[in-house]
Structures are given as structure tokens and as C-alpha cells.
C-alpha positions as CSV (number, residue, x, y, z in Angstrom):
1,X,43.6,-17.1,-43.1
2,X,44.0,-13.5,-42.9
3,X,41.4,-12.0,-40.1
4,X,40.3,-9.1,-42.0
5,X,39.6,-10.8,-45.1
6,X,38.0,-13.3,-43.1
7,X,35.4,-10.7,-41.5
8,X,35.2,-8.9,-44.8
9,X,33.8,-12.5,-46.7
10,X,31.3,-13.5,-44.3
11,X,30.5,-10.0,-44.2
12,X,29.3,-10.6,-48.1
13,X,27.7,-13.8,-47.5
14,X,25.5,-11.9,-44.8
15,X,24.8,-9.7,-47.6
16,X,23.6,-12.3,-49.7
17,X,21.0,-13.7,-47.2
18,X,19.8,-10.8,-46.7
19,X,18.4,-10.5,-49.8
20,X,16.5,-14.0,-49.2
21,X,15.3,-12.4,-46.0
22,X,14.2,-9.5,-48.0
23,X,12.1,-11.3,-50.1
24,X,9.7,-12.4,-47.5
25,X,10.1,-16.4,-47.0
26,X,12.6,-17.1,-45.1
27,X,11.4,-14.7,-41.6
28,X,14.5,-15.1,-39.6
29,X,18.3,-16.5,-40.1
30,X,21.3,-16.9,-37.5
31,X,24.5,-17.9,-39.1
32,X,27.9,-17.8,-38.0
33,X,31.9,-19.0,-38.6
34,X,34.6,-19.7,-36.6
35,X,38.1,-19.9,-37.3
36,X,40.3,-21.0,-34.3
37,X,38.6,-18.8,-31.1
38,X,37.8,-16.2,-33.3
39,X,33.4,-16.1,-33.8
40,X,31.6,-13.8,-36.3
41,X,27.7,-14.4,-36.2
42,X,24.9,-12.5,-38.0
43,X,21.5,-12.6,-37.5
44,X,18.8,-11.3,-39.9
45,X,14.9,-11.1,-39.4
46,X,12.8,-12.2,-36.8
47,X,11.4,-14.8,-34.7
48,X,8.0,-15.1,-35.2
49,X,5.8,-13.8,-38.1
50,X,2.3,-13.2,-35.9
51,X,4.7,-12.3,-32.8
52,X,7.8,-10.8,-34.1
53,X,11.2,-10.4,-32.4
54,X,14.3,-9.4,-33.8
55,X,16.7,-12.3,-34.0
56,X,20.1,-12.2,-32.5
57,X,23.0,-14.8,-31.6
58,X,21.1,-15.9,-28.5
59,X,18.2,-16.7,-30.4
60,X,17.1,-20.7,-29.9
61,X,16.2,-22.3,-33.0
62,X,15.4,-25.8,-33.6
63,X,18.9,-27.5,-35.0
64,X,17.2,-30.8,-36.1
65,X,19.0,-33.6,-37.1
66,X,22.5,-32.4,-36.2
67,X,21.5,-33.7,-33.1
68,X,22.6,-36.9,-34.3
69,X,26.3,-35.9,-34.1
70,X,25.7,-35.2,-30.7
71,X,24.0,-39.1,-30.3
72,X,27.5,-40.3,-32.0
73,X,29.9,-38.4,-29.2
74,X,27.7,-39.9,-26.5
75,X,27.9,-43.4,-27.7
76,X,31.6,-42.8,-28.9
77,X,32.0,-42.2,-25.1
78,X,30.2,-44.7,-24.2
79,X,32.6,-46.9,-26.2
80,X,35.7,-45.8,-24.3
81,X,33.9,-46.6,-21.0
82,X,33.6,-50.2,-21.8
83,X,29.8,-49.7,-22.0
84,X,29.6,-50.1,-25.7
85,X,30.9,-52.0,-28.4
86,X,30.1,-51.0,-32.0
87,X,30.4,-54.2,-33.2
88,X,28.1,-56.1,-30.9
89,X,24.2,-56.7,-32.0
90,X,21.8,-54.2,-30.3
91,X,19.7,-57.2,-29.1
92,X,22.8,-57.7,-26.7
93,X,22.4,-54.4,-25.2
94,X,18.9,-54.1,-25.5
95,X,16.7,-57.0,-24.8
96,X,13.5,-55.6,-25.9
97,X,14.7,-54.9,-29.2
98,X,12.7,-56.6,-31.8
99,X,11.4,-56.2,-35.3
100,X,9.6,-57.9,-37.6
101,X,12.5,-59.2,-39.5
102,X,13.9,-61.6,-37.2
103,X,17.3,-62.2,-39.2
104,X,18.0,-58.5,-39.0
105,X,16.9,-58.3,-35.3
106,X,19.7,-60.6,-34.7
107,X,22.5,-58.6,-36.6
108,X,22.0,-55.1,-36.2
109,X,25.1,-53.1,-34.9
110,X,25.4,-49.9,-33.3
111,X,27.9,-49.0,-36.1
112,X,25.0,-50.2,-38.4
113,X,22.9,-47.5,-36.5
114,X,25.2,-44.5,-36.9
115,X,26.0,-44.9,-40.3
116,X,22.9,-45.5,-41.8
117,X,22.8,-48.8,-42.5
118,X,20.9,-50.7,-40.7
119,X,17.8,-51.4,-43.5
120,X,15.3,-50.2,-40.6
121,X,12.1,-48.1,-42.3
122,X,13.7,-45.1,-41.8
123,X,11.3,-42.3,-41.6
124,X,9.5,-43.2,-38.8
125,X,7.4,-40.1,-37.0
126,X,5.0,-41.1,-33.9
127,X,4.3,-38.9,-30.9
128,X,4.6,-41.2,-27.5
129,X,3.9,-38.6,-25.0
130,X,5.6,-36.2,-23.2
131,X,7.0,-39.3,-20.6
132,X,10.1,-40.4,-19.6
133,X,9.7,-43.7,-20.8
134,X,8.4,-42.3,-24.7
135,X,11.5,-43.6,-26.1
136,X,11.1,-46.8,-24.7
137,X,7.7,-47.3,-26.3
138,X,8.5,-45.8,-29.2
139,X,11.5,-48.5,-30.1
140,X,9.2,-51.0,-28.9
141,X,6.4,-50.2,-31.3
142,X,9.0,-50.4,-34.3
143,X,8.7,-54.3,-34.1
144,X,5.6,-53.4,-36.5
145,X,7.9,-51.9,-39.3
146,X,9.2,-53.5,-42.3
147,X,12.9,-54.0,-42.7
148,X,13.6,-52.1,-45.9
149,X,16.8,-53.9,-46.7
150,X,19.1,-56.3,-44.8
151,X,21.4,-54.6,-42.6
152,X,25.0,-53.7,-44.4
153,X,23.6,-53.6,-47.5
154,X,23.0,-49.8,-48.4
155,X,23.2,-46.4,-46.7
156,X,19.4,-45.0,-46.8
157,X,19.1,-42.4,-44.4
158,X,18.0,-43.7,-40.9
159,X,15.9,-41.7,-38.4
160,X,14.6,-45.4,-36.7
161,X,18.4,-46.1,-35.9
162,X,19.0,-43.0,-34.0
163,X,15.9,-43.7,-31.5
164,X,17.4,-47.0,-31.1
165,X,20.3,-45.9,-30.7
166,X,18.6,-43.0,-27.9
167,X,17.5,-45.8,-26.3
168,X,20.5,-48.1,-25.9
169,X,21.9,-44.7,-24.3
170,X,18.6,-44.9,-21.9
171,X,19.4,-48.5,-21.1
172,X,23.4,-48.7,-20.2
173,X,23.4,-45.2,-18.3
174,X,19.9,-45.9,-16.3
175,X,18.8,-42.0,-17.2
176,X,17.0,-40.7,-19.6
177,X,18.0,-39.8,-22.9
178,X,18.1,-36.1,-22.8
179,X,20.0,-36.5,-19.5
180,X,22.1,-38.5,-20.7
181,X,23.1,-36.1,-23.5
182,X,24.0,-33.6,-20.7
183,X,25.9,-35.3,-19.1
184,X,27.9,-37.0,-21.5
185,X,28.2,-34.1,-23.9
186,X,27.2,-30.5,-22.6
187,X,28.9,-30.5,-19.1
188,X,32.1,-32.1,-20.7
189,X,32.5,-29.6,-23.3
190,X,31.1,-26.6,-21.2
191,X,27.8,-26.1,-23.2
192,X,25.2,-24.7,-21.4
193,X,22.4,-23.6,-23.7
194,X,21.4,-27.2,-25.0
195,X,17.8,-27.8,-24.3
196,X,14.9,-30.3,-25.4
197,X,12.3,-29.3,-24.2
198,X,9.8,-26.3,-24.4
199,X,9.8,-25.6,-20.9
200,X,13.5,-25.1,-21.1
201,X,13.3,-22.0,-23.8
202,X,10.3,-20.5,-23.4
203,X,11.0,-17.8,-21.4
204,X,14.2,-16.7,-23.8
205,X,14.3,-15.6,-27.4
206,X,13.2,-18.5,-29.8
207,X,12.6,-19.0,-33.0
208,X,9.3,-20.8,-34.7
209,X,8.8,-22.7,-37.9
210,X,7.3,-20.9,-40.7
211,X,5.7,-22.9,-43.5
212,X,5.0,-21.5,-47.3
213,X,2.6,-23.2,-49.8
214,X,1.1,-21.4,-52.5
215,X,2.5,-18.5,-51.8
216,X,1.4,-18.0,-48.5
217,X,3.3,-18.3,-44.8
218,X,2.2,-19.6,-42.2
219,X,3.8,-20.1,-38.8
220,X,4.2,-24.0,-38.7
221,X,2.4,-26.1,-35.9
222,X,3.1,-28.2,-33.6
223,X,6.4,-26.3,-32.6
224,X,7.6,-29.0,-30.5
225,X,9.1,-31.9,-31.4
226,X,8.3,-35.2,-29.7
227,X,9.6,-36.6,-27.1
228,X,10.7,-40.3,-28.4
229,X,11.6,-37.9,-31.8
230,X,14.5,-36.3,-29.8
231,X,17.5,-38.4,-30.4
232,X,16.9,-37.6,-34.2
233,X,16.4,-35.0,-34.1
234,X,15.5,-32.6,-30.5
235,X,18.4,-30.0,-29.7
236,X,17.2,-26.4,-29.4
237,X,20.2,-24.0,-29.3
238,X,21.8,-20.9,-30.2
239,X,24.6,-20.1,-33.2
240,X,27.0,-19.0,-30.1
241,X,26.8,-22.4,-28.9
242,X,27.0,-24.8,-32.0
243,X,29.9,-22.6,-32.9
244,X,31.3,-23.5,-29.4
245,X,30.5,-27.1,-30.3
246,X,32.3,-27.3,-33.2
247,X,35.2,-26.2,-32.0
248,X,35.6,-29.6,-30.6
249,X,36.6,-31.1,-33.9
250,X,39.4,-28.7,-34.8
251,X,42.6,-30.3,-35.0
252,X,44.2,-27.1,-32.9
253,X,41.9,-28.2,-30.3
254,X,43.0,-31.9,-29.7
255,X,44.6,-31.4,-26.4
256,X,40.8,-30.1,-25.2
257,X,39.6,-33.4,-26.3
258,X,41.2,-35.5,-23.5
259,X,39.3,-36.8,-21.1
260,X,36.3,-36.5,-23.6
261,X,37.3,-38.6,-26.0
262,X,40.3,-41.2,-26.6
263,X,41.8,-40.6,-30.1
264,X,41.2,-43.8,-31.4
265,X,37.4,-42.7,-31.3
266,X,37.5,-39.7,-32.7
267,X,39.2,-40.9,-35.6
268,X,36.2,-43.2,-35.7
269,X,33.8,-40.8,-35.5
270,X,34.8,-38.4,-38.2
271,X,36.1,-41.2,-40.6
272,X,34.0,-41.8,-43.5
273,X,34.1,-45.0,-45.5
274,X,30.9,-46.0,-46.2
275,X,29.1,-44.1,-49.9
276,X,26.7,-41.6,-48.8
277,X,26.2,-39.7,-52.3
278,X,28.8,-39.0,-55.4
279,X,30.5,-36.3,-53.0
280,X,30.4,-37.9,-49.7
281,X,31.0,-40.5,-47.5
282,X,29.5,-41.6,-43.7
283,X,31.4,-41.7,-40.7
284,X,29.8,-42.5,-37.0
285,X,26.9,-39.2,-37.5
286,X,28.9,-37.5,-39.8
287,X,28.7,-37.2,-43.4
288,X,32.2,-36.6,-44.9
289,X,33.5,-34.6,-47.7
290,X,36.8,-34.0,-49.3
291,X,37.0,-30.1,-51.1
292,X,39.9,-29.1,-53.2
293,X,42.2,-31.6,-50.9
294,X,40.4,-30.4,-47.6
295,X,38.2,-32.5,-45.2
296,X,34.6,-31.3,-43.8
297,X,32.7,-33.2,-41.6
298,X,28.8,-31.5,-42.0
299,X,25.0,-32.1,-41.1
300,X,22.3,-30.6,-41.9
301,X,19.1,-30.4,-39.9
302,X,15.2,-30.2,-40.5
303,X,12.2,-30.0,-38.3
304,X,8.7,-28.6,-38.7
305,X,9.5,-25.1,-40.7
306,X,13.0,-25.1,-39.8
307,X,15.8,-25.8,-41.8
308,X,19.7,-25.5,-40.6
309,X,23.3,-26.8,-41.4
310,X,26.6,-27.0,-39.4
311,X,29.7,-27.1,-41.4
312,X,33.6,-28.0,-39.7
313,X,36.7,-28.2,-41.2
314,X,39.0,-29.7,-38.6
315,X,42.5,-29.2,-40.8
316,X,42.1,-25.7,-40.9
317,X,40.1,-25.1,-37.4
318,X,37.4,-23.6,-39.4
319,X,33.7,-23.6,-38.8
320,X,30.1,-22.4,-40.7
321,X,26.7,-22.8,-39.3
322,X,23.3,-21.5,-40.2
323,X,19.8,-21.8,-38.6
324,X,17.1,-20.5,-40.4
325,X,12.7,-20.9,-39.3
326,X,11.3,-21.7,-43.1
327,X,10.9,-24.8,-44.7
328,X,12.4,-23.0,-47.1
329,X,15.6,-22.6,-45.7
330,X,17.4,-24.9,-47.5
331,X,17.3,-22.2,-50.3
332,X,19.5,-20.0,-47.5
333,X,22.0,-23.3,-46.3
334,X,22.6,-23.9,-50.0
335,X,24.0,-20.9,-50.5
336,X,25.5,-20.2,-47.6
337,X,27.6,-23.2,-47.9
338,X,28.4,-22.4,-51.1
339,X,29.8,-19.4,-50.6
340,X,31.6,-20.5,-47.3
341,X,33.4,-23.0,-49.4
342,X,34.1,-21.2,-52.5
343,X,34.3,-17.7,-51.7
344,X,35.2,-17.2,-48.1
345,X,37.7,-20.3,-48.0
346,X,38.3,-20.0,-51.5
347,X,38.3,-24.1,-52.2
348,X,37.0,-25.5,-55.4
349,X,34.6,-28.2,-55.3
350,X,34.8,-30.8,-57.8
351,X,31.6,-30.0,-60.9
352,X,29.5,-33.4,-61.9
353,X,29.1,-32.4,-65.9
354,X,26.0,-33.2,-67.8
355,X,26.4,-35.9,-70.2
356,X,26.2,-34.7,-73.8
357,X,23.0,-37.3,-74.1
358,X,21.9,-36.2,-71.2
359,X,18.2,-36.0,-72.3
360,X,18.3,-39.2,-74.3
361,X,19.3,-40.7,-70.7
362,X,16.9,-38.9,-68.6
363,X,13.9,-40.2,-70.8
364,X,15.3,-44.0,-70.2
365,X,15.0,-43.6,-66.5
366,X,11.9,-41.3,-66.9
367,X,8.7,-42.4,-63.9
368,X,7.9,-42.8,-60.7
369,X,10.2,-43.7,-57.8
370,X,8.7,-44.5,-54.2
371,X,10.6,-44.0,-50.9
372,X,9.0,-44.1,-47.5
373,X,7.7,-40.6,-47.0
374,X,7.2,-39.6,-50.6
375,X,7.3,-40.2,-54.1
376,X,10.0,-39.1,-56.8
377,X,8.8,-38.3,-60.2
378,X,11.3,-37.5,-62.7
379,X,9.8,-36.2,-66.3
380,X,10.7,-34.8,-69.5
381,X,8.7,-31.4,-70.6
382,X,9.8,-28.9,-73.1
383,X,12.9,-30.5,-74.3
384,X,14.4,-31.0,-70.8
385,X,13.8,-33.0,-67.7
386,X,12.8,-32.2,-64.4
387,X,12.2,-34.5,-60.8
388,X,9.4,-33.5,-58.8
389,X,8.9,-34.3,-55.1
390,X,5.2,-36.2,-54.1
391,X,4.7,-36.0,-50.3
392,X,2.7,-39.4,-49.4
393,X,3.3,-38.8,-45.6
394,X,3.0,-36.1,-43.2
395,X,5.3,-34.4,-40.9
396,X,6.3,-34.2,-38.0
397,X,3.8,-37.1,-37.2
398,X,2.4,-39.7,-39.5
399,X,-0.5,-38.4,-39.6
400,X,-0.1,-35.1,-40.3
401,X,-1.6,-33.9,-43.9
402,X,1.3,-34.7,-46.2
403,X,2.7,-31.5,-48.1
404,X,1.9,-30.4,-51.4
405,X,4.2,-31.7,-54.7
406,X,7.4,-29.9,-54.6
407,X,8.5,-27.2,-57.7
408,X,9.6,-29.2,-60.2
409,X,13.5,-28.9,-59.9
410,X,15.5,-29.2,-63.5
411,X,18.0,-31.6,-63.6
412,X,20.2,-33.5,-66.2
413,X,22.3,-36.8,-66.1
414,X,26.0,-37.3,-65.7
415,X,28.5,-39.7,-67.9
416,X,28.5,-41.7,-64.7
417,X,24.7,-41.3,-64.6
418,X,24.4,-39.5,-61.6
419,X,21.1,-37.0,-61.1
420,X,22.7,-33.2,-61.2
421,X,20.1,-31.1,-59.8
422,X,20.3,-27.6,-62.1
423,X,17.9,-25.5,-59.9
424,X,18.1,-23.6,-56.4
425,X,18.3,-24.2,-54.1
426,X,20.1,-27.6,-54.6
427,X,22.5,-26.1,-57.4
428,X,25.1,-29.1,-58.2
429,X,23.7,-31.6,-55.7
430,X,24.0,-35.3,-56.9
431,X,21.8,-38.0,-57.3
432,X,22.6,-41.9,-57.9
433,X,20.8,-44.9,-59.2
434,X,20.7,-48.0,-57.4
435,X,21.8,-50.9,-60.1
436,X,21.5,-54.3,-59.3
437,X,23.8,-57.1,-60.1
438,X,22.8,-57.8,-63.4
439,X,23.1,-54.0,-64.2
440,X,19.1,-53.0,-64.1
441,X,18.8,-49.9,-62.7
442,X,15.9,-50.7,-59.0
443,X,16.3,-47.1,-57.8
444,X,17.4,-43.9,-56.8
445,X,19.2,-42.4,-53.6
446,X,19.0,-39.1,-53.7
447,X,18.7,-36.7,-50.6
448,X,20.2,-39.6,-48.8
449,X,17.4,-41.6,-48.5
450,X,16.1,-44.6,-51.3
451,X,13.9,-44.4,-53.5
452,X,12.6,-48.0,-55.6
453,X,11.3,-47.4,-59.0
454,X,7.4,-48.1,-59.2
455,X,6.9,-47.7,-62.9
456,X,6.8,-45.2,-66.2
């Protein structure tokens, strides 16, 4: 890759989220790419609508869920040490585990945990306190929680596992999770600006949530995330320094990774072979994607108003990642991922196709789908069809006030009947039904997670 042309691209992409900037919903972005130990960030906007800073590379934001990948390493670590297996059932590890479906209780892997498949309720939010032992009572109030599916069965995206999976951490290293996570990830690979809690950030520059409904923003409240949430989901960092995590993954870098990591687990970790979607795969936190013949491991992340995404391709030591404070953000990540693949690395992703009877298709699976924090309904109106998101459940706690029905987002039906979302900011993203053994179609994964269908 030619360093010039290289600077010049992202360059344009900044150009381009500017614009969303610009038009007044997204306040702040910091995004960023790496290729080998050469970093270009940008940063756009600011902070903090009612209290505005400019936002820069040292800027903390929120990261979300790309914690988990962080979770995997420590575990992955663990592993080498002799202090995990993968294979063994959690209740081995962790005595107090327990659920309300005693079969599963029994079988329940770590690998089930890190791959999404352990059939847990997954979208479970609950504020324990600001304690060091919030984990702990968190993952011992999930014995309340249904078991969705058995474990094995299906990937349906899994916040529950990653608490237990916090907490098995808690249990075999005798320190708490968040210290755990520093000492197992941040001091090995040199990171110093990963932080939990508020405390830790709130005398630098950082970024809050900003929410938008009907037209009006908002800054989003509570800004922290809980405690017992944090192994889902708690990282607060900078784009310097999840570009300096990346850089673990590149394949030029695999001499830095001894002593962190033995090979055999880092293959692990980045391997996917379980479905996640029609593009992707799951590997141990990782979601996996092959472009044009070239592998990315990616996450994305989403907390209360902030929305972010962390991109690596190891073949080519190359990295992307963008934080953004909106819960519209996703309409920046989309296309800033987008034009990382396509135009700066210039790869072609593969193009799902609308089925010619795409319409006559759409109104046979037409209704209402149910998952565990919201309803999906998909519709027909005007001559073409559309899915709408229902928000049953608040965020970031239960009982928040759920959100208000998404847009409407246009979408149309492949040959091999997958959704093909036809709208920003999820341009091209799939959808799959769920079809039973006797062919009837029970629901629909999309986003991940499962939705069951509930009726016409």
C-alpha cells in the first residue's frame, strides 16, 4: 500500500463524515487507520452538546461492546495458563452458576460463551451497584432468566455470556474483573489509557452520548455504564489507543505476541466457524469476514448514545476504527467501513441481489417478529416492503423507557431469501430466516440477535 495514497483516501473518507457531522446528529466522531506503525486519526465535532469541547485523538469515548474482544484475550490467556479450558462446563469453574434450565446449566462451555451460543436470554441490563462484588450478583440473579435455546444450537447474540464469562475471570484470578483486564491485557500490550470507570476519565477530555428522537438531541443519561455491565460492554478509550490495540492482530506483528499469547490461541481466537449472518462467521469475540479473498476480524460497539466500530485486517497489517457519541452513529460506522473497504483498500465485497419476486416473497413472510428487547415488524406499503424496529425494553437498564419505533428501513428478499436491507445506514446488510426441520420458516436473525415470528 502506497503511503501517500493511503493518507490521501482516508483523507476523503474524513471528508465524507464530515458532512454527517455537518448536519447536526452525530456531535462528535474520532476515527482512525493503521497500516503497519504508520497511524492517521481524525477527529470532527465535539464532546458534549450543552458543554462543548472540540474532540481530538485523546478524546475518551465509550467503545462498547468491543470490549468483548478484550474479555476473549483474557480468557485466551487464561487458557495457556492452565486456568481455563474451553471445553469444560462453566459450572466446573464456577460453582454458583445456575439457571433456570438445569440441563443447560450443566452444559454450558466457555467456548459456548464467546461465540454466542450459549441459548442464555441475551439482552440482559440490570444495575448492581457500584461494588466489587456487582458482577457476582449480577450472574447470580440470572438463575431467574429463561434459557432461550439449548446451548449449541444457534448463534443469537449474547450479552448474559460475556458477564459470565467476566465473572469466571473474577473467580480463577481472585481480582476483580476490571483488574483483571489490566493485568492480563493492558500492561502486556503496553496500553495505558483503558479505563472503566468514571472516576478514571473525568478529569480528561471525554465524550458523552447524545440521543435524537423526533428531531431533537439530547445528551443521553445515565453516562455511565454499570458496573456488572462492564465485561459487555465497559472500556472507555481513545482512537490512539484501540489503534495501538489492534496492532496486536497483524500478522507483521506475531513476534510481539509472544509471551502474550501461544499461537495455537490466537488462531482460536480469530478463527471463525460458527454462522453469524450471510457474510460472517464467529470466532472466540470476533466476528469474521472474508472480502475479495481477504480476512477481517471486526466489532462493533453500542452504549447509551454512542455508537463505534473497530475494523483489523491481519494479512495486510491494516486497521480502521471509529467512535462516534450518537445513537445515530451507526449512520457514520456504515459508511466509514464502507469506504475503508472499497475505496481506501480498494476490495470488493460480495452484493446479496434482490430476488426478481422479491415482493411476492416479502408479503409471505410479512408480520411481527419478537426478540428479547424489541419487536421486528416487516410490512408491505406502496408497492414495496419495509422492516421496522419496536423497542419493548429500555436501555441501558430494564427499566428504562423503551425507545421510540425505528424509521422504517426498505428492504427486499434474496434468491436465497435473505433480508437485504436497501436503506442507510445499513446499505447491503443481510438478514436470515430461521427454518425449521420440516422447512417452516420460526424466525429471523438479523442484527445478530433472534427474532421468533409472533403472527401476521
Amino acid at each position: 500500500m502506497n503511503l501517500e495514497s493511503f493518507r490521501k483516501r482516508f483523507a476523503e473518507i474524513t471528508s465524507e463524515l464530515e458532512k454527517l457531522v455537518a448536519e447536526g446528529e452525530i456531535p462528535g466522531i474520532s476515527c482512525g487507520v493503521r497500516f503497519k506503525d504508520t497511524v492517521e486519526t481524525a477527529s470532527l465535532g465535539v464532546t458534549n452538546i450543552n458543554h462543548p469541547l472540540k474532540v481530538n485523538d485523546e478524546t475518551f469515548f465509550q467503545i462498547g461492546s468491543i470490549t468483548k474482544t478484550f474479555v476473549a484475550l483474557a480468557v485466551m490467556r487464561l487458557v495457556d495458563a492452565g486456568r481455563i479450558d474451553l471445553e469444560r462446563p462453566i459450572k466446573e469453574l464456577l460453582e454458583d452458576f445456575a439457571l433456570s434450565d438445569k440441563g443447560a446449566e450443566e452444559k454450558i462451555t466457555m467456548k459456548h460463551l464467546l461465540t454466542h451460543t450459549s441459548g442464555m436470554k441475551g439482552d440482559y441490563f440490570k444495575d448492581f451497584g457500584y461494588g466489587k462484588d456487582a458482577l457476582e450478583k449480577l450472574v447470580r440473579n440470572m438463575s431467574s432468566l429463561p434459557q432461550i435455546n439449548p446451548p449449541g444450537r444457534i448463534l443469537s447474540y449474547c450479552n448474559s455470556g460475556f458477564y459470565v464469562a467476566g465473572r469466571v475471570i473474577e473467580a480463577v484470578t481472585g481480582k476483580t474483573f476490571e483488574e483483571a483486564i489490566i493485568e492480563l491485557v493492558s500492561k502486556p500490550l503496553g496500553l495505558e489509557n483503558i479505563h472503566f470507570f468514571p472516576e478514571d476519565i473525568i478529569t480528561e477530555r471525554f465524550a458523552v452520548g447524545h440521543l435524537i428522537t423526533e428531531d431533537r438531541i439530547s445528551v443521553a443519561l445515565p453516562w455511565a455504564v454499570g458496573r456488572a455491565i462492564h465485561p459487555a460492554g465497559g472500556i472507555v478509550t481513545n482512537i490512539k489507543e484501540l489503534l495501538n490495540y489492534s496492532a496486536l492482530y497483524f500478522s507483521g506483528r506475531a513476534s510481539d505476541r509472544n509471551g502474550i499469547i501461544s499461537d495455537d490461541s490466537f488462531t482460536k481466537l480469530i478463527t471463525g466457524k460458527i454462522d453469524a449472518s450471510p457474510a460472517s462467521k464467529v470466532a472466540l469475540g470476533w466476528f469474521v469476514e472474508e472480502i475479495d479473498g481477504v480476512a477481517t476480524i471486526q466489532h462493533g460497539g453500542g452504549t447509551n448514545g454512542q455508537i463505534s466500530l473497530l475494523m483489523v485486517f491481519p494479512e495486510i497489517d491494516f486497521s480502521a476504527a471509529i467512535l462516534t457519541n450518537s445513537n445515530e452513529g451507526s449512520k457514520a460506522t456504515s459508511l466509514f467501513s464502507r469506504m475503508i473497504v472499497e475505496d481506501l483498500l480498494e476490495l470488493n465485497p460480495v452484493i446479496i441481489e434482490p430476488a426478481t419476486n422479491y415482493l411476492e416473497r416479502a408479503e409471505k413472510i410479512a408480520g411481527l417478529y419478537r426478540g428479547e428487547m424489541s419487536d421486528l415488524e416487516i410490512f408491505i406499503e406502496q408497492g414495496k416492503s419495509f422492516i421496522k424496529e419496536i423497542p419493548r425494553v429500555g436501555f441501558p437498564d430494564e427499566d428504562s423507557e423503551p425507545a421510540p419505533p425505528s424509521t422504517p428501513q426498505e428492504i427486499s428478499i434474496s434468491d436465497e431469501g435473505f433480508v437485504i436491507n436497501l436503506s442507510e445506514p445499513y446499505l447491503a446488510s443481510a438478514g436470515e430466516f430461521i427454518v425449521n426441520e420440516f422447512g417452516r420458516i420460526e424466525g429471523l436473525r438479523i442484527g445478530l440477535r433472534i427474532y421468533n415470528e409472533i403472527g401476521s
